[in-house]
N, C-alpha and C positions, 0 to 999 in steps of 0.2 A: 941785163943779160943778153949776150949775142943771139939771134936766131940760131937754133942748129942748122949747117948746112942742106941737111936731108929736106929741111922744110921750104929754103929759099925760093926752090921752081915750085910749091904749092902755094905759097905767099902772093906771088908774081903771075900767079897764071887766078889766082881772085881776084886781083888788082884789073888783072888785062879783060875777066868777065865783067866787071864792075864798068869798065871804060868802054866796053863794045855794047853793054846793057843800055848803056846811058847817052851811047851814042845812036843807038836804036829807037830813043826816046827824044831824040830831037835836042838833050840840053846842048849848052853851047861850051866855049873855051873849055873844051878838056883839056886837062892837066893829066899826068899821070908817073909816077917816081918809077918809072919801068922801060927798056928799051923802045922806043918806035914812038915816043911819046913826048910833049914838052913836058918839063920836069915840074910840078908846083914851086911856085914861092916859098921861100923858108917863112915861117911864123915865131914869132916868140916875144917873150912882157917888154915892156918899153923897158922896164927897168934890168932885165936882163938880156941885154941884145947879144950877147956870144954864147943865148945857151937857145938857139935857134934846132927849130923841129920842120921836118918838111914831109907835111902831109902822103900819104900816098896817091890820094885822087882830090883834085877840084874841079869844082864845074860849075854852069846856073842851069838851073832846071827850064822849063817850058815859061814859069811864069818870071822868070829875071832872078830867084832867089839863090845865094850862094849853098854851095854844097861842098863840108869838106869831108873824105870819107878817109876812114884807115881799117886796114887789113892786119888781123890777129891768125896768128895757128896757134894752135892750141898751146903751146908750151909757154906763148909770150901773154898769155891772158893776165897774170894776175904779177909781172914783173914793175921796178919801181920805170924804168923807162916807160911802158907803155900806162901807168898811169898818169906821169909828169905829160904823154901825148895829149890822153883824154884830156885832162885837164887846162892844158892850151887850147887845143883843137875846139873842145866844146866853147870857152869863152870867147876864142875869135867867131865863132859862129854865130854866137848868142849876138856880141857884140856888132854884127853886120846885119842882123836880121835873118841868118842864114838856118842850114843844119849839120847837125854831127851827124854822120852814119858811119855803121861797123859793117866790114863783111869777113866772117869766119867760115872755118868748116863744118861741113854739116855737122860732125860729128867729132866729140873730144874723148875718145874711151867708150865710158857707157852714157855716158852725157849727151844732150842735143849742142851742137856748138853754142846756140841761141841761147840756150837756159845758163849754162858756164860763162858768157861774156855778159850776160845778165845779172847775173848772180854778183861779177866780179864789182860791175859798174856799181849795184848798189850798196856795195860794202865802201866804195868809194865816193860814193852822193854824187854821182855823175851820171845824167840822164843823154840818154842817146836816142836822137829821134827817129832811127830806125837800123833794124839789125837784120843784113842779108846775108842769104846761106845760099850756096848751088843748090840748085835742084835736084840734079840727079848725083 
């Protein structure tokens, strides 16, 4: 399912906290699927090369380890796209030594974003090594 347009500039402006956080933190090659930014590498199974996913943020953290992160609003949490994501995303991760991370909004309704992208992952056996929300 498409993002709703309403949400695109909330999407992109997690994406853009994400890449200024982490540029704060010293990692290196930011990537980031948003204007002003190099775009990540597409990912996708050896065995299907034309059904390619392209990360929202990569990077390596302080100690050299890969980092791929993807940005959910609330409507795309629990869609079949953004599970086919998880499910790439985590195994190139796993498969590098790297990590998965999510960043949602703080808040989905009456839900914490956190608990709702949590909830969704594990309906899907998909373990994410950490889940970031704005702060304010």
């Amino acid at each position: 399912m498409p993002r709703p347009l309403l949400e695109i500039a909330g999407h992109d402006a997690l994406v853009q906290m994400m890449a200024q956080h982490f540029k704060s933190l010293g990692y290196a090659d930011i990537k980031a699927d948003i204007a002003g930014w190099v775009r990540p590498d597409s990912i996708y199974w050896v065995n299907k090369p034309s059904e390619k996913f392209i990360p929202d943020l990569t990077c390596f953290n302080a100690n050299g380890k890969f980092i791929i992160l993807e940005a959910e609003t609330c409507s795309t949490f629990s869609d079949a796209h953004t599970h086919a994501q998880f499910e790439i995303f985590r195994a190139h991760a796993t498969k590098l030594g790297g990590e998965f991370h999510v960043v949602v909004p703080r808040q989905c309704g009456t839900a914490s974003g956190r608990d709702a992208i949590n909830a969704v992952a594990r309906t899907w056996a998909i373990a994410m090594d950490n889940v970031w929300t704005p702060s304010a």
